[in-house]
N, C-alpha and C positions, 0 to 999 in steps of 0.2 A: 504494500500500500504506500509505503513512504517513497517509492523509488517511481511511483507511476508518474508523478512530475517532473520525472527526467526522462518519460519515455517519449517525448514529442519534442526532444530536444535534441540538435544535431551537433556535436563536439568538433571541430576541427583540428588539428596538428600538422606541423610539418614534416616532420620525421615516425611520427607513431612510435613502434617500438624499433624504430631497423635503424638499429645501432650502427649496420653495418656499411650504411651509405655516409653514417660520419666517419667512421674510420677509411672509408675512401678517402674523402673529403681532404683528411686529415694528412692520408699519405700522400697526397696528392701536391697537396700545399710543401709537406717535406722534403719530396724531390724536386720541386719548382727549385726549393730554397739552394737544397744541395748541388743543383746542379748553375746555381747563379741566373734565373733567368731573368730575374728584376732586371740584370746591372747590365745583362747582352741586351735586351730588349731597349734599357734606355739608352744605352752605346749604339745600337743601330738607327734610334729616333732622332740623336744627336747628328749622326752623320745626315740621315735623310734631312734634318733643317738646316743643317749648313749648304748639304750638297745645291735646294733649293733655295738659299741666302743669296749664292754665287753665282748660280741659273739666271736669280732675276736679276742681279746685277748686272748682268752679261747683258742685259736686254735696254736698259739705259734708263726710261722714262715709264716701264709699264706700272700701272698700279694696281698693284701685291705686295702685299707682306707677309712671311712667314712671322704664327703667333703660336701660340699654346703650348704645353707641357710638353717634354721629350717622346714620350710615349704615346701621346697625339696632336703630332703635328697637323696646323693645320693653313690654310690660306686666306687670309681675307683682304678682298678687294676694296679700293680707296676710290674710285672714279668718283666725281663731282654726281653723276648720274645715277641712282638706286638702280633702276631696273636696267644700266649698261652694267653698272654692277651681276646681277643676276645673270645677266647675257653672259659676259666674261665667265662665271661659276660653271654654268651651262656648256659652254664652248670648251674650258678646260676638262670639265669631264668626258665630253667627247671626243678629244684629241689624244687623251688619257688611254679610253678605250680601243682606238682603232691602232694604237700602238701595241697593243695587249695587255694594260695594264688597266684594273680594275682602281680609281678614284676618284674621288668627289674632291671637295676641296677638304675634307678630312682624311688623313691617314691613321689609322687603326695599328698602332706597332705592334707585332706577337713574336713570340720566340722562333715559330718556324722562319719568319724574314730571315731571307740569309743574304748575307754580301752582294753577293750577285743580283736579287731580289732591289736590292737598295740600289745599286747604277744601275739594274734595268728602269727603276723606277728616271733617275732622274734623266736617262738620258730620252727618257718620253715625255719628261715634263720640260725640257728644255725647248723639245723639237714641238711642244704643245705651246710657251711660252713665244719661240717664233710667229707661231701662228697667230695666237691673242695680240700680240706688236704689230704684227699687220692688220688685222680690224679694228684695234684703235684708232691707228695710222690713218682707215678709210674712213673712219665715222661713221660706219655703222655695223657696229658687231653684231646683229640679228642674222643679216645677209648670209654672213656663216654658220649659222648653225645649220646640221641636216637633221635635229630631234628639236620636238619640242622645249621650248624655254622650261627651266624647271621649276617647282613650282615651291612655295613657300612650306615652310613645317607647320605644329602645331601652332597657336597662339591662340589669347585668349577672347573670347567673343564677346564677353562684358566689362 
């Protein structure tokens, strides 16, 4: 009788009793540690924002700047213009892509990134950075796009 008020009640947990997906968890976190991946992952976000520091300098007057934490580096555009701003976002993801590398103007650093992974990286964003110098140069960086412009994230509606 005393227990029947907790029979239309539904308990929820994260773990229950499976002890055994913390001790993954736990080993898991253990050989991250052991094997240093904090310090290679921020070693390799380090070089990807230098590599793209010297990229865009190479380029003279485009406006980018590499900003954010080593382990997410990322790009943000300065043009006097918002939605040239968006264009340029737009356009280096697609210049990005057709080079074969997967990015937005965020890079996601992980331990598999290897050496190689990082000059492929930037020698696409150079050859993408060319590209963005020439539709500033024209005045109108839409002309180039071949994907739709990309479109804004969440925000809030009230």
């Amino acid at each position: 009788e005393v227990m029947e008020t907790a029979a239309d009640n539904f308990i929820s947990s994260v773990y229950w009793a499976d002890a055994s997906a913390l001790a993954a968890g736990l080993a898991a976190m253990q050989e991250l540690q052991r094997i240093g991946s904090l310090a290679a992952v921020e070693d390799r976000g380090k070089q990807l924002q230098e590599g793209l520091g010297e990229a865009i300098q190479r380029t003279g007057d485009l406006p980018i700047k590499v900003a954010g934490y080593c382990v997410l580096p990322l790009l943000t555009f300065d043009h006097p213009d918002p939605q040239t701003n968006n264009q340029l976002a737009t356009l280096h993801t697609q210049e990005m892509a057709k080079r074969g590398v997967f990015a937005s103007t965020y890079h996601y650093m992980t331990f598999a990134h290897s050496p190689d992974d990082i000059r492929a990286t930037l020698v696409a964003a150079r050859e993408s950075f060319a590209v963005l110098t020439m539709a500033v140069a024209d005045g109108d960086v839409g002309k180039y796009l071949e994907v739709p412009e990309k479109q804004t994230g969440f925000r809030r509606l009230v």
